[in-house]
C-alpha positions, -999 to +999 in steps of 0.1 A: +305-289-527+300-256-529+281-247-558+258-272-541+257-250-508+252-224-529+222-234-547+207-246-520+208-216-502+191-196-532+166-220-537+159-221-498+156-184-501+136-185-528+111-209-519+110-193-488+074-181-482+080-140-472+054-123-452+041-089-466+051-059-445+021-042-432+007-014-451+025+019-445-007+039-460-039+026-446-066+021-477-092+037-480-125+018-482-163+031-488-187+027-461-224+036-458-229+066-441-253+068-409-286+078-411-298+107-384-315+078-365-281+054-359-270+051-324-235+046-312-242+013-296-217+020-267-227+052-255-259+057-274-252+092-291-265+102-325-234+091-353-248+113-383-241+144-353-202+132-356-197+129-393-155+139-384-153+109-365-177+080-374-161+045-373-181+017-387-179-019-383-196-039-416-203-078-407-200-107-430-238-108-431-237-071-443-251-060-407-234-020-402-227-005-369-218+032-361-201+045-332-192+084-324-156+079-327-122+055-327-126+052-290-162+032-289-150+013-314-125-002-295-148-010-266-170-025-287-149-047-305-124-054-276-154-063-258-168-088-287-180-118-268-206-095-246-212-069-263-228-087-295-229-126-284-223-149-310-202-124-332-169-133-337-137-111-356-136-133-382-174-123-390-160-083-395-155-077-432-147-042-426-137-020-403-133+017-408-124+050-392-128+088-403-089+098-408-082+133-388-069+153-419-087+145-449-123+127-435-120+097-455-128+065-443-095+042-440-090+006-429-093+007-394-068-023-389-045-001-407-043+030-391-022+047-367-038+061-334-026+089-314-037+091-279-033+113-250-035+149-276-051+179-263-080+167-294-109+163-279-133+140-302-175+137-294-168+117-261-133+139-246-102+118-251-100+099-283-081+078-302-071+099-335-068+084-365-044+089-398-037+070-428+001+072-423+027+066-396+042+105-408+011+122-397+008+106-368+042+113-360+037+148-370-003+151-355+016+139-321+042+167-314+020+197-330-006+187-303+011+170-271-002+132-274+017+106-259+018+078-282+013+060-316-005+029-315-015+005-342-051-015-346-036-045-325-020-024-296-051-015-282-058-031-259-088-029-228-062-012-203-051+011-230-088+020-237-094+029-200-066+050-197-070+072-225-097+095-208-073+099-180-046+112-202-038+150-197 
């Protein structure tokens, strides 16, 4: 009885389908850069003026959008349904930021944000991006932000309170 308890607990374990922990580096991915006519579609600044902070959204159809920095990003994309009717998520292929320390374009769904920093990005208060949750961490107490977030904790509200911060 229970060598059979046994077993069945390993193979239970074993054929037990196990979810990947997230990334803890984000990747970094290739994007094409903006060209000196691209407009951030939220605010309607120049990208190629911003090359420390570009974000860029590629669609399944190979479409590219720039915006200025983290921040428009997020209003674009938390704002899907009205600001490009009949895009979905699942249409995004990629979504990328420019990562604070080292300018390369990471996976935006993998990156840690700071907020609330005395950073000021193109449009004031920004979200900050890094490829790992240590310079976040560390980006966060050498310049007074208030938080770490993650792609999927931003949220509308959290977008609108950012440029209060300070």
């Amino acid at each position: 009885m229970m060598r059979a308890l046994a077993w069945t607990l390993v193979v239970s374990l074993w054929w037990t389908p196990q979810t990947p922990p997230p990334p803890s580096v984000a990747t970094r991915v290739v994007v094409p850069k903006p060209g000196p006519k691209d407009l951030c579609p939220v605010c309607g600044m120049i990208v190629a003026e911003y090359p420390n902070w570009t974000a860029t959204v590629v669609w399944s159809d190979s479409r590219v959008q720039y915006f200025d920095g983290a921040k428009d990003m997020f209003t674009f994309l938390r704002a899907l349904p009205t600001s490009t009717p009949g895009r979905q998520t699942k249409d995004l292929r990629i979504v990328a930021v420019t990562e604070y320390y080292d300018l390369q374009k990471i996976d935006a769904r993998q990156a840690y944000y700071v907020i609330g920093s005395d950073v000021l990005g193109p449009m004031g208060r920004e979200f900050v991006p890094f490829a790992t949750k240590s310079d976040a961490e560390g980006f966060l107490k050498d310049h007074h932000g208030q938080r770490v977030l993650r792609f999927d904790d931003v949220t509308v509200e959290i977008i609108g309170l950012v440029d209060a911060m300070r």
